[in-house]
Backbone bond lengths (Angstrom), bond angles and torsions (degrees), N, CA, C in turn:
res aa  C-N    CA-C-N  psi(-1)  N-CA   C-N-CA  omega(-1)  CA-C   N-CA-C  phi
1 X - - - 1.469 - - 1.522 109.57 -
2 X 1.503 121.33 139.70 1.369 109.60 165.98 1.392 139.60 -81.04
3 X 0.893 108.16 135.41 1.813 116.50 176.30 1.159 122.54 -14.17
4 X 1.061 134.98 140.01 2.101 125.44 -175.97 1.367 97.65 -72.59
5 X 1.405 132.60 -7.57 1.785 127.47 -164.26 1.951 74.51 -94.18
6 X 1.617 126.69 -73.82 0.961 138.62 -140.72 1.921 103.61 -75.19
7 X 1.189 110.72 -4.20 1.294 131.35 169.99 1.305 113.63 -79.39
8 X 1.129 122.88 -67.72 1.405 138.85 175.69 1.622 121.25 -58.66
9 X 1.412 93.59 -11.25 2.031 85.65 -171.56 1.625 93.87 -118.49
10 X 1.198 130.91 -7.43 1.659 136.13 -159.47 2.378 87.56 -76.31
11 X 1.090 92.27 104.59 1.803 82.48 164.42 1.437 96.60 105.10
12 X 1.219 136.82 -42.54 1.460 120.47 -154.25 1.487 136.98 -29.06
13 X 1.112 91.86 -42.82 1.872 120.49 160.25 1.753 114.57 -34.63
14 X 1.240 93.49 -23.40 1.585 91.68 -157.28 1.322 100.13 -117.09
15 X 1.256 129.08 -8.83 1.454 127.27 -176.52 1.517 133.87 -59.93
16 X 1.242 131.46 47.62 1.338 131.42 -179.60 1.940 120.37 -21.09
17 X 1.056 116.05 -21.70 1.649 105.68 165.88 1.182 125.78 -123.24
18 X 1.787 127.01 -123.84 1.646 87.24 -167.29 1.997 100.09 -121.60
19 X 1.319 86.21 16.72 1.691 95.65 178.20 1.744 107.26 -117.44
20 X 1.482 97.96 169.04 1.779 110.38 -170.54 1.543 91.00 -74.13
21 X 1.612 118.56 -177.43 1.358 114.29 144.43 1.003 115.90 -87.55
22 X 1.290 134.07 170.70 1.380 147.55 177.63 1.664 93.65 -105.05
23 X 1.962 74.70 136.11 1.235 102.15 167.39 1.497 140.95 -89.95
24 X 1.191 145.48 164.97 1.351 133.09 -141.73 1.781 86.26 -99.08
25 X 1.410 108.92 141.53 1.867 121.08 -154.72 1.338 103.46 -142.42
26 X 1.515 132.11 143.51 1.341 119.24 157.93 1.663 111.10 -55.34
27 X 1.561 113.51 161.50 1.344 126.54 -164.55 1.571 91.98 -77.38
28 X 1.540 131.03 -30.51 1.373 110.65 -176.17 1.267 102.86 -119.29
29 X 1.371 135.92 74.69 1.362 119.99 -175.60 1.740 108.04 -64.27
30 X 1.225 110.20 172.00 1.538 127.88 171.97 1.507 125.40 -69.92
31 X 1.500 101.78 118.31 1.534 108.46 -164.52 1.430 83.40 -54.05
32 X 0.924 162.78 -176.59 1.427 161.45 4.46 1.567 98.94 -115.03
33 X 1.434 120.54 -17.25 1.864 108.42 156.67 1.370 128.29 -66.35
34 X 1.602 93.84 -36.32 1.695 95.44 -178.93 1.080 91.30 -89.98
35 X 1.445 155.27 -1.49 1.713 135.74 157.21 1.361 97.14 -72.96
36 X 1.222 155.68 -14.12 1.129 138.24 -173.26 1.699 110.89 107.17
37 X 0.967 133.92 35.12 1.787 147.63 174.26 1.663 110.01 61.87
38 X 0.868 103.39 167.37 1.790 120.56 171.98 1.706 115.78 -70.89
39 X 1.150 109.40 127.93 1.683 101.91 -178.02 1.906 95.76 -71.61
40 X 1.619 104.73 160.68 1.139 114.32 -168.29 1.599 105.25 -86.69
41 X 1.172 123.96 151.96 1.525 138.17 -158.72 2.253 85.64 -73.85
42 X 1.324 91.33 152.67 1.884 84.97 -168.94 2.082 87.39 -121.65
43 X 0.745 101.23 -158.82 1.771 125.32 -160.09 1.419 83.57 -134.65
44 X 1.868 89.72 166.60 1.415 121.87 -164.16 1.290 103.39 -163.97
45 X 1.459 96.08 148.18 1.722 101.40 -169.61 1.400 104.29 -63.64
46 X 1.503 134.78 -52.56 1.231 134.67 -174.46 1.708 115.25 -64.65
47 X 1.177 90.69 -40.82 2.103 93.75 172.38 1.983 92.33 -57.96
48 X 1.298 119.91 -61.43 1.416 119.59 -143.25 2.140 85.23 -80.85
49 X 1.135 127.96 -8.58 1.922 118.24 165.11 1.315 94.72 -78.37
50 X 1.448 121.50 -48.10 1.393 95.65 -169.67 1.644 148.98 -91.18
51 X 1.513 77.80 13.53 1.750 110.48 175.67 1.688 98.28 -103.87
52 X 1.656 122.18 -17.94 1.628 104.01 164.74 1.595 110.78 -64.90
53 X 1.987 106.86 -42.55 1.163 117.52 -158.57 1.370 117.86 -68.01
54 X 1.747 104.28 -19.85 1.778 101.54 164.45 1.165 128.66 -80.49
55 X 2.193 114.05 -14.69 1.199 81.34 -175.82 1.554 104.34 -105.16
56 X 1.523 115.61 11.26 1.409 105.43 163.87 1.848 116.62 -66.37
57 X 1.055 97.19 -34.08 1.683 100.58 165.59 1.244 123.76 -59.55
58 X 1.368 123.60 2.90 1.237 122.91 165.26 1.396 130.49 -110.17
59 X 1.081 111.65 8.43 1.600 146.42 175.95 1.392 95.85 -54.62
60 X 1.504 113.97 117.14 1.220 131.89 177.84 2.035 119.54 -92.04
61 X 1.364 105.15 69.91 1.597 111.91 -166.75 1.418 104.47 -68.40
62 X 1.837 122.09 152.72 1.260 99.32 156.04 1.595 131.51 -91.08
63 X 1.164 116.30 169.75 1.957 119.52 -171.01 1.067 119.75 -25.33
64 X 1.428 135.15 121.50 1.595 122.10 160.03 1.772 96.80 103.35
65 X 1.469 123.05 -3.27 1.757 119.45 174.67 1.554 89.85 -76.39
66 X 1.626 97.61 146.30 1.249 111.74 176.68 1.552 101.56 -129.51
67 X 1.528 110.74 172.01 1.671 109.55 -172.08 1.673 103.76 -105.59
68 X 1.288 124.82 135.58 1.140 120.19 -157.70 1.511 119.34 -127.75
69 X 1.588 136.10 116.85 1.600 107.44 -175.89 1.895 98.67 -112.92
70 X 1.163 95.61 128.08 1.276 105.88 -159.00 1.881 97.69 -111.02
71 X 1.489 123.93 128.65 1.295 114.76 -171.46 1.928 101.89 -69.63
72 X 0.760 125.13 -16.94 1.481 127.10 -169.33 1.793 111.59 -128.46
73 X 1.382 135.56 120.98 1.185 132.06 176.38 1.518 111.48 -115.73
74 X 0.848 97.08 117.53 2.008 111.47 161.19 1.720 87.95 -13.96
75 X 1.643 84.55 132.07 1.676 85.93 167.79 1.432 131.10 -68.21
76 X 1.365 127.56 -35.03 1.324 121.82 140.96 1.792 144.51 -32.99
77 X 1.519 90.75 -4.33 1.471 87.48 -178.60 1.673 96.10 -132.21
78 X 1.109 119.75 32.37 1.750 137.72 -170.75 1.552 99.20 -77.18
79 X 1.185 103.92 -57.04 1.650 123.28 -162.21 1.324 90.36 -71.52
80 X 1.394 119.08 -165.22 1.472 158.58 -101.52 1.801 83.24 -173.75
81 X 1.262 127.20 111.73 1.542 104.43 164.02 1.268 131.08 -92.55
82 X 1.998 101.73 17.91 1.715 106.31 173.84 1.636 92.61 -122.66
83 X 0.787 108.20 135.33 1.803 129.32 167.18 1.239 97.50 -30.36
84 X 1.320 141.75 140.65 1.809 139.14 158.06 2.086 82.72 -110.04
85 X 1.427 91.43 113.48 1.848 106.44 166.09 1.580 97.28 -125.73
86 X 1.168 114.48 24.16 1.973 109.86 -169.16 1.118 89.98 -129.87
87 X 1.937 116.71 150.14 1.378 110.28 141.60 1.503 99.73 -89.73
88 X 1.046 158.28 27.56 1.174 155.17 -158.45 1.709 108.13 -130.98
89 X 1.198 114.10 20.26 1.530 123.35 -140.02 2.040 89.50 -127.67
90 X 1.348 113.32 117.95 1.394 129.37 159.88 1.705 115.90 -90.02
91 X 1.175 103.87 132.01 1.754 100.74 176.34 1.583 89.86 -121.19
92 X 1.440 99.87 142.83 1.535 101.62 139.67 1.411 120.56 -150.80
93 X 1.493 131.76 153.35 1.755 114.11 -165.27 1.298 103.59 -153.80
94 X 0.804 127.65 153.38 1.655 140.90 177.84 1.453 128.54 -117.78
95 X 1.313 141.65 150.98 1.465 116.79 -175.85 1.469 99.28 -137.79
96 X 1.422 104.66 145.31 1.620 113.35 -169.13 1.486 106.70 -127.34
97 X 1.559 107.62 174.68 1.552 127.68 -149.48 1.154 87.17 -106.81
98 X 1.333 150.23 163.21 1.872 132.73 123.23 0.941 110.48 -163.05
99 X 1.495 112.35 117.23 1.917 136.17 173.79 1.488 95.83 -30.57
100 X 1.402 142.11 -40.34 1.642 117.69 -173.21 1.492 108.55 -71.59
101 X 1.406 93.42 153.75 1.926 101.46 149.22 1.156 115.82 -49.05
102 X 1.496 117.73 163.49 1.287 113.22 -175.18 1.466 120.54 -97.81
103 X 1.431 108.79 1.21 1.719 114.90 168.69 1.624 99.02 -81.20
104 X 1.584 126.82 -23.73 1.290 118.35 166.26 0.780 138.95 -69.51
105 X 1.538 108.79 -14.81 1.620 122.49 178.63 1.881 104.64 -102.85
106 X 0.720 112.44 -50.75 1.881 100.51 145.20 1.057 114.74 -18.60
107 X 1.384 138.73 -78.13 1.245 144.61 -167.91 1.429 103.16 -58.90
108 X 1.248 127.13 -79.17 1.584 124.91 173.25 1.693 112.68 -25.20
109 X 1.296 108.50 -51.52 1.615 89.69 174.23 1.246 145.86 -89.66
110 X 1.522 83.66 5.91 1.794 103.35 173.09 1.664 109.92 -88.56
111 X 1.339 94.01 -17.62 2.011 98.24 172.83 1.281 121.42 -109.58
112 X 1.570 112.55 -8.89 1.754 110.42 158.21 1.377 104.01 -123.91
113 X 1.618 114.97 94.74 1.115 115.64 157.93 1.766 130.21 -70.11
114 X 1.149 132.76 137.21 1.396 135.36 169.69 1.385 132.45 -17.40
115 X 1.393 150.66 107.51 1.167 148.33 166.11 1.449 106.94 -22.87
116 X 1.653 113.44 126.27 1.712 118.37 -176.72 1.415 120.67 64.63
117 X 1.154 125.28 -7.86 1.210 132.80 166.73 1.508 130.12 -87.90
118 X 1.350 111.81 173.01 1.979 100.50 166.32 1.906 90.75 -158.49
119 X 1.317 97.11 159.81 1.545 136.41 -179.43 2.049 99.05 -37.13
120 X 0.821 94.11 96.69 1.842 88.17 172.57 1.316 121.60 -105.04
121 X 1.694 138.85 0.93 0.873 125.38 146.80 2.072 100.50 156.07
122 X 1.346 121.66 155.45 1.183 123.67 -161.43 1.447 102.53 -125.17
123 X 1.037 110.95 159.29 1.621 124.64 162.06 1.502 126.95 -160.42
124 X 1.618 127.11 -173.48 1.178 124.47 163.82 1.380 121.43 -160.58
125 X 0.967 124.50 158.78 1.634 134.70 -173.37 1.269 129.42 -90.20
126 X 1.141 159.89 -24.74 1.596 165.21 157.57 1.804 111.83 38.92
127 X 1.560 100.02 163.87 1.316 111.22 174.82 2.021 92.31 -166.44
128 X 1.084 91.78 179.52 1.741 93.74 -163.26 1.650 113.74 -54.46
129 X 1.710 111.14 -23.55 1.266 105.41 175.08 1.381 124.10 -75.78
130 X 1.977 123.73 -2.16 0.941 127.33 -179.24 1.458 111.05 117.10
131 X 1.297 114.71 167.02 1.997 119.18 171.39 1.620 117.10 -19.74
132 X 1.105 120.84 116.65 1.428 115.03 -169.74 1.670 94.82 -144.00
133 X 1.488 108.95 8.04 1.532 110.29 156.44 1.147 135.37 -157.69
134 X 1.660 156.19 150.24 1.329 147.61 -168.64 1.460 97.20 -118.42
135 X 1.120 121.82 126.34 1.688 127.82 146.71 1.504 109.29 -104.98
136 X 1.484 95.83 163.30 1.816 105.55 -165.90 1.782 92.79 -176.71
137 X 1.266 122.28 110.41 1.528 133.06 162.46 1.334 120.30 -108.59
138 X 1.242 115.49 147.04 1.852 127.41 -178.94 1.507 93.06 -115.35
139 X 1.256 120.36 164.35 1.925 130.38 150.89 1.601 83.52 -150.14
140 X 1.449 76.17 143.60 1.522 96.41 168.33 1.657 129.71 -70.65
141 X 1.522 116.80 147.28 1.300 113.41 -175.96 1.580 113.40 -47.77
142 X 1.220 107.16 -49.95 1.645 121.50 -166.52 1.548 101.50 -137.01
143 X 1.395 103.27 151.97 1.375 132.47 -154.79 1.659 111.82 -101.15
144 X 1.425 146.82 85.63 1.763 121.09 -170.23 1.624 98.00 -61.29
145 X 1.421 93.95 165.03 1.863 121.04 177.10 1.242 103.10 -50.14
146 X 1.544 133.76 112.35 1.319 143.11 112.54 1.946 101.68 154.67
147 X 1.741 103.26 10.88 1.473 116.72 -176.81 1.541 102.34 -97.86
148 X 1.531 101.67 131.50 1.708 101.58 -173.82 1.478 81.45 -88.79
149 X 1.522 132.61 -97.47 1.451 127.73 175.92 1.107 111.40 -122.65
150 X 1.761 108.98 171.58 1.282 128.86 -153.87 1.307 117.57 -151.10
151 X 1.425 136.07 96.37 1.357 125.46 173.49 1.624 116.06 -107.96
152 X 1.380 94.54 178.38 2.075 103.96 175.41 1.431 101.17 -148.19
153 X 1.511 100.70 105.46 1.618 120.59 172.44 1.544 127.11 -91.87
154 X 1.240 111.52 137.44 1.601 105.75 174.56 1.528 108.38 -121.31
155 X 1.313 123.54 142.43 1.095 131.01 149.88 1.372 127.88 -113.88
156 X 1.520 127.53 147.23 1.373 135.36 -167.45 1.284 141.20 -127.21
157 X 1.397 110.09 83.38 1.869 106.35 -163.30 1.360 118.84 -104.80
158 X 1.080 122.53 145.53 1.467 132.46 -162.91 1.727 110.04 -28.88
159 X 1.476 129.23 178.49 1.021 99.24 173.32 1.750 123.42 -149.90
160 X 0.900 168.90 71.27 1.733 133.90 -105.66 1.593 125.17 -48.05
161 X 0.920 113.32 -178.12 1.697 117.82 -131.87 1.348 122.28 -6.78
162 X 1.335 116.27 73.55 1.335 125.69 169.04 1.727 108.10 72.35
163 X 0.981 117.61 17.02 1.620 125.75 171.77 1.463 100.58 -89.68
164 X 1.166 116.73 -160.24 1.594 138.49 160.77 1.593 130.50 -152.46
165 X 0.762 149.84 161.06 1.297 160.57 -157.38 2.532 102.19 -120.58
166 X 1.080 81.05 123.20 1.512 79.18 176.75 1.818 106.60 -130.53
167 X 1.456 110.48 143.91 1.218 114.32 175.68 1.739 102.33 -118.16
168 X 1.468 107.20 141.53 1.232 108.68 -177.82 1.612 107.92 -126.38
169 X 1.230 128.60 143.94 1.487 118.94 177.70 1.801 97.05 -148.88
170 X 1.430 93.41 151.78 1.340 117.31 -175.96 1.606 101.52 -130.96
171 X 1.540 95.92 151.93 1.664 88.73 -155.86 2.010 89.13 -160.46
172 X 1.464 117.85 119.23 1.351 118.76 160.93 1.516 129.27 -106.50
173 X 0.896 108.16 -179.66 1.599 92.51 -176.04 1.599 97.89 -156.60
174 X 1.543 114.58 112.61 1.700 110.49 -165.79 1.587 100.35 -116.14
175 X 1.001 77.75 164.05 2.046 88.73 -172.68 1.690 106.17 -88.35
176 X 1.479 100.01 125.54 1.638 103.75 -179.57 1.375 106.76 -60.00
177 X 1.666 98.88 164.18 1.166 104.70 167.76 1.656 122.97 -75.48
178 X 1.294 121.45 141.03 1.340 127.94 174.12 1.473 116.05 -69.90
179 X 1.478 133.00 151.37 1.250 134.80 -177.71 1.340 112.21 -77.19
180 X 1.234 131.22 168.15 1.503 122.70 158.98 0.807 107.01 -73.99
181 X 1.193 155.31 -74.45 1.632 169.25 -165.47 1.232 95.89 -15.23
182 X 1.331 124.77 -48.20 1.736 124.73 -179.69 1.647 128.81 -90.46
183 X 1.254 95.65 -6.23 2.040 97.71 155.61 1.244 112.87 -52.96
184 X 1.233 104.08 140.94 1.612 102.20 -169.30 1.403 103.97 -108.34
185 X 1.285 124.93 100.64 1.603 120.78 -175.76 1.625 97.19 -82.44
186 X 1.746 121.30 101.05 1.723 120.57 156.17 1.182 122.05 -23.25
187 X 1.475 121.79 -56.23 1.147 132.16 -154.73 2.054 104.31 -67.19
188 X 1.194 92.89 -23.18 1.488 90.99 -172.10 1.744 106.38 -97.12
189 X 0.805 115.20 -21.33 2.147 116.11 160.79 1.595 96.95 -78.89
190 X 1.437 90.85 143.19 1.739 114.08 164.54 1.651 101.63 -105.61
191 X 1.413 122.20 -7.43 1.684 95.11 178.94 1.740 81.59 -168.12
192 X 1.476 87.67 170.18 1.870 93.41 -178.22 1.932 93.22 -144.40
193 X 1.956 104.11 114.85 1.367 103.60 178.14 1.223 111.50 -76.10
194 X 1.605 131.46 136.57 1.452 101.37 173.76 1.764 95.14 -118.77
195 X 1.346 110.85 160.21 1.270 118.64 -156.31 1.184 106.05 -146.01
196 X 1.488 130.94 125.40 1.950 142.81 177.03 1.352 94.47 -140.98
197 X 1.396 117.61 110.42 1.527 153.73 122.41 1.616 98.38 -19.73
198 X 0.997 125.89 125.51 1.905 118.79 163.24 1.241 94.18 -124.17
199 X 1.591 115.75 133.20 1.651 106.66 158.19 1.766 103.02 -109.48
200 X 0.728 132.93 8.97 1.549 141.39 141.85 1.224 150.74 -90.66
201 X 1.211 121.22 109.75 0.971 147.32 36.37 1.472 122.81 -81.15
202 X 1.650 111.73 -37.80 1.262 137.64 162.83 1.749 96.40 -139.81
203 X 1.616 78.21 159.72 1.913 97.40 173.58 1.208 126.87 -52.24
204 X 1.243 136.27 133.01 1.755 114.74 -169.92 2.065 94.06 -175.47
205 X 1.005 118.91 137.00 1.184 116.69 -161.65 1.754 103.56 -114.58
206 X 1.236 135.71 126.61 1.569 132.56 -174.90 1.345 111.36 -124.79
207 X 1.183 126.54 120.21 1.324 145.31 174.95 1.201 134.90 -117.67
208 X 1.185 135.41 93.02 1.307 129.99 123.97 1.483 176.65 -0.95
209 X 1.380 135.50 94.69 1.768 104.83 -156.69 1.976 94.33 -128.07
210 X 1.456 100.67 133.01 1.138 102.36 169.84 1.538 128.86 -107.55
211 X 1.446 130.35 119.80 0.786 146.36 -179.80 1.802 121.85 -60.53
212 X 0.667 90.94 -66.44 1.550 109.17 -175.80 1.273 135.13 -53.95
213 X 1.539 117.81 106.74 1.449 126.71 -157.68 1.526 114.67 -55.49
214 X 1.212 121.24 -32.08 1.406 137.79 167.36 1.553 106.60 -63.47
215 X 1.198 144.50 -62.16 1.506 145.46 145.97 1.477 108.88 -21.81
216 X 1.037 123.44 -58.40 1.267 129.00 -141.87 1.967 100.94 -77.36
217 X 1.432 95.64 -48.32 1.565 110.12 160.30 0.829 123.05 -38.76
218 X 1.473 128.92 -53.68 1.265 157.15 -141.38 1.721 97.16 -89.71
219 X 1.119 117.34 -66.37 1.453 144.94 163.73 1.949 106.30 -20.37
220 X 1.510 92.65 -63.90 1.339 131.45 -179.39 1.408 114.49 -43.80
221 X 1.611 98.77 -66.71 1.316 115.85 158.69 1.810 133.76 -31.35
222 X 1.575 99.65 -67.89 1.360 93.47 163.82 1.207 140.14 -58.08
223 X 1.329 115.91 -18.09 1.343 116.68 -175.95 1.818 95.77 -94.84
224 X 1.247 125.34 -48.39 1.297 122.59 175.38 1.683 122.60 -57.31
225 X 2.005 122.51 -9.37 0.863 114.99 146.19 1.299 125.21 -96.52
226 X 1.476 133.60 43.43 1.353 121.70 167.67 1.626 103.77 -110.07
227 X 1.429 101.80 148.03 1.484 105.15 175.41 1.536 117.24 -57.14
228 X 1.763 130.73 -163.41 1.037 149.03 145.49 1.893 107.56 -64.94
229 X 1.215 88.90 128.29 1.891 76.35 158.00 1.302 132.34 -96.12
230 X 1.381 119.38 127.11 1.067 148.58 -146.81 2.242 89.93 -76.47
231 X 1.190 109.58 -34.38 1.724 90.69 -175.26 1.832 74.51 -179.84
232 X 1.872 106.07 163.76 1.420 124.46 -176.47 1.125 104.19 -102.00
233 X 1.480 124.82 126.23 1.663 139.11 -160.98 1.694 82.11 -79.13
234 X 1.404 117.73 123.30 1.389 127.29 166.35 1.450 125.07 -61.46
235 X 1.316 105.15 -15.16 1.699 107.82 174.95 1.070 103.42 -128.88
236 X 1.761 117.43 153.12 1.248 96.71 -155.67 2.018 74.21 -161.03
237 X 1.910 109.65 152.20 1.077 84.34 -172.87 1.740 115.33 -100.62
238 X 0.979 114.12 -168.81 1.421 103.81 171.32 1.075 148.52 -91.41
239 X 1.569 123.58 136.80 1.745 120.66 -113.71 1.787 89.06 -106.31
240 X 1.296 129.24 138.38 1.474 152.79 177.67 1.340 100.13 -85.06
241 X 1.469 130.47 -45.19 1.110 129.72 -165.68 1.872 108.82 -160.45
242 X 1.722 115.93 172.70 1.134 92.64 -164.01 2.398 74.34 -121.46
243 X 1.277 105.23 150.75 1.764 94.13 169.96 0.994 100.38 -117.63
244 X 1.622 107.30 160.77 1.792 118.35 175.47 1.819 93.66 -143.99
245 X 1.349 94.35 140.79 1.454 113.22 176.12 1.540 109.31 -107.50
246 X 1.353 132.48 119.70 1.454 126.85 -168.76 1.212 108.83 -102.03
247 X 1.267 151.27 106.59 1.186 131.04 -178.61 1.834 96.31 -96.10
248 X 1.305 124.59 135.72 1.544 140.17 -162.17 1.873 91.22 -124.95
249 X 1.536 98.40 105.44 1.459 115.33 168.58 1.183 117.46 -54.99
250 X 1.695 132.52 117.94 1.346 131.97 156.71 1.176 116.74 -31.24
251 X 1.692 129.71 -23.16 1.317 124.05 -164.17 1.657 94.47 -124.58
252 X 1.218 103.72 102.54 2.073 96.62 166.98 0.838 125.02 -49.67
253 X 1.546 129.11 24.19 1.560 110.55 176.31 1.552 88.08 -137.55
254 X 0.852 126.53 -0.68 2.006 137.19 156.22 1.448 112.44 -53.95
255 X 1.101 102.94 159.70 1.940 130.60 -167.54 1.843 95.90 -91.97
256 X 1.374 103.33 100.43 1.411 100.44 170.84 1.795 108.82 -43.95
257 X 1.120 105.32 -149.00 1.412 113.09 179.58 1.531 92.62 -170.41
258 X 1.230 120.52 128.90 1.797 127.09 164.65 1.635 106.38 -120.17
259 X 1.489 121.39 119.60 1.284 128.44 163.65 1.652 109.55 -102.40
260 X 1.202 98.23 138.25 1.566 107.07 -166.95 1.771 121.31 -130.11
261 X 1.532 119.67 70.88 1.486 90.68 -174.50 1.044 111.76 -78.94
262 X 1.679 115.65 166.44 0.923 148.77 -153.60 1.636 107.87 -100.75
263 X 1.454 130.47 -43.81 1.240 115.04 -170.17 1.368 99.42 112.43
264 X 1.331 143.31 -27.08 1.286 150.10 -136.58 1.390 122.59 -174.60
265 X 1.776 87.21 59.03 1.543 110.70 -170.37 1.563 126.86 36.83
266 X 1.296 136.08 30.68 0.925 146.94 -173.95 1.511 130.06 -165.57
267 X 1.556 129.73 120.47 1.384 154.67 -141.91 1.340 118.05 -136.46
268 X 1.553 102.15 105.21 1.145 131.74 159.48 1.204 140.52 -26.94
269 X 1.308 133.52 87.58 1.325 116.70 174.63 1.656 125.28 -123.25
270 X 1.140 107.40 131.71 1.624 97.90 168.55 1.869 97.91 -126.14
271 X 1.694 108.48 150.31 1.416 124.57 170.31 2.016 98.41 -113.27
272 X 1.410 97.79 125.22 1.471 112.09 174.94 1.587 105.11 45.54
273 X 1.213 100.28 51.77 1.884 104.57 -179.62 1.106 129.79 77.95
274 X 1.655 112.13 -6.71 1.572 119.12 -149.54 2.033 85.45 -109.89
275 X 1.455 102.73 121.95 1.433 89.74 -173.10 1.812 114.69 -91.75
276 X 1.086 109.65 151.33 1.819 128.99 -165.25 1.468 115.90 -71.52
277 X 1.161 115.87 175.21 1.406 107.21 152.80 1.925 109.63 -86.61
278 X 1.534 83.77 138.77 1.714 102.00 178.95 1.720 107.81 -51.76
279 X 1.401 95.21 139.44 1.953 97.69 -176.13 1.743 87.71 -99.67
280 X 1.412 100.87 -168.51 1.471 112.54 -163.46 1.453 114.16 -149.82
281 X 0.971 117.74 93.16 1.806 120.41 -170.20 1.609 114.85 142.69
282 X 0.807 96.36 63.55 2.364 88.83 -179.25 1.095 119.99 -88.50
283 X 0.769 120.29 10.76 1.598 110.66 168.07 1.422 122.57 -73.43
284 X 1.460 132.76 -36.58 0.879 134.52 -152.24 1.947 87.27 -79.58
285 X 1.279 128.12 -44.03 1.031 149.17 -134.51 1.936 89.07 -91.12
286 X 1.576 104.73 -53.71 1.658 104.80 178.58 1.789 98.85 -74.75
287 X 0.739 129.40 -42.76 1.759 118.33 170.28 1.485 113.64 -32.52
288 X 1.525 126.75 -51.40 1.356 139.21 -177.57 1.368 100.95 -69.58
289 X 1.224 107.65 -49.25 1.738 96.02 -179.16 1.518 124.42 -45.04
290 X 1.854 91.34 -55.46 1.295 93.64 -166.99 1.726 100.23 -68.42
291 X 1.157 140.23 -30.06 1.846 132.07 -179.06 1.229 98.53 -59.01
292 X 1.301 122.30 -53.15 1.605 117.39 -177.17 1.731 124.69 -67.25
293 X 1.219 119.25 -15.39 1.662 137.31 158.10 1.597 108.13 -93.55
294 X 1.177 106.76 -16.84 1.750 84.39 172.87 1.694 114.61 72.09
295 X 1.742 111.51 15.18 0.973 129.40 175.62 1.341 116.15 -92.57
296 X 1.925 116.10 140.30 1.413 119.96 173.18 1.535 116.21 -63.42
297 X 1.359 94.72 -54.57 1.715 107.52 173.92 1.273 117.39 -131.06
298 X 1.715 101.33 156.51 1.791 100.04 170.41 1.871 98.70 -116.77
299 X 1.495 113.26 -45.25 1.526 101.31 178.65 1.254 109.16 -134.43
């Protein structure tokens, strides 16, 4: 069967009214497609510590490092060596002893990288006397169910008698859970408006109305498989147009539903005005728009 993305865009071109065609379906599909799909399984602070705490356990030290709690740390090793931009965000870090220099211990971890992991990127710190720090990050190959991403950072500052001191932190970041209020049950909309604002070339507003219970699912679907978002990407690029997804209650006295991406991995929702938790993934959602507007671009 095809995909609800690869469903929805097959023909658009050709549609003379205000719905897709339907695509060819088993005769009994699965109530929970034509309700509009299963919300996606979400993360938890304690699931997403104990997926930091394995992959700091995989930290490849060299011989003779010991783990150390020291009442005072080099100011370079104060911080956190991954950014916290999430509330959705677990840290945990450890700090170690080790007889090498710290350009030696650089080297060691650039040649035993972590089980399931790979090399994500290096750096260093200086001041006029020269290198006075090592960075070195892993992310894991693959991600478990309900983790948006996940890295394990080390940093490395000199250390007494010619050793160094290294801090390592592991850090996940899992996707909240979504509300009910924002499952989108199909069966209960009779039509879905969809709507793109363009301020390019000039302002001009294009709309749409879809009919079709098979669409409408479909519609349903995508937005009911995107996670919670885990935190708002601070840069974001610049938007061509703004979209709105209408979902129009079979029952007039029902809670519309408006889905809204954003352009910037992240989707809008409010039920009867009351706004949702933010979903996480738009693309799939501005792709449909634009097949169903007959538009080149939205952002």
């Amino acid at each position: 069967m095809l995909t609800a993305a690869a469903a929805l865009m097959a023909g658009c071109g050709r549609v003379p009214s205000g719905d897709l065609p339907l695509q060819a379906r088993p005769a009994a599909a699965p109530d929970r497609e034509l309700a509009g799909g299963p919300l996606p399984p979400a993360g938890s602070r304690s699931r997403a510590r104990a997926y930091a705490e394995t992959l700091l356990s995989r930290l490849v030290l060299p011989p003779g490092a010991r783990q150390v709690h020291l009442r005072a740390l080099p100011q370079l090793l104060r911080q956190p060596q991954i950014p916290s931009g999430s509330p959705h965000q677990a840290d945990v870090h450890e700090v170690f002893s080790l007889r090498e220099p710290m350009a030696a211990v650089q080297s060691f971890l650039k040649a035993h990288v972590p089980p399931g992991m790979r090399w994500n990127g290096t750096g260093q710190g200086w001041d006029p006397s020269g290198v006075t720090m090592y960075s070195l990050s892993f992310a894991p190959r693959s991600l478990p169910e309900g983790v948006n991403e996940a890295e394990l950072a080390t940093a490395v500052v000199p250390g007494a008698g010619g050793g160094s001191l290294l801090r390592a932190d592991a850090e996940a970041i899992w996707y909240p859970r979504r509300t009910a209020a924002e499952y989108l049950n199909a069966r209960r909309y009779r039509a879905v408006r969809v709507t793109a604002m363009l301020f390019n070339p000039q302002p001009r507003t294009v709309t749409r109305t879809v009919t079709s219970g098979v669409v409408i699912a479909r519609l349903a679907g995508l937005a009911n498989g995107l996670p919670g978002a885990p935190y708002q990407p601070p840069n974001c690029p610049a938007m061509l147009a703004t979209v709105r997804f209408t979902f129009v209650p079979a029952v007039p006295a029902a809670a519309p539903a408006v889905v809204s991406p954003t352009g910037c991995l992240t989707v809008d929702v409010t039920v009867g005005g009351m706004p949702q938790q933010m979903l996480w993934g738009d693309t799939s959602l501005i792709t449909a728009a634009k097949r169903l507007l007959h538009l080149k671009s939205l952002v």
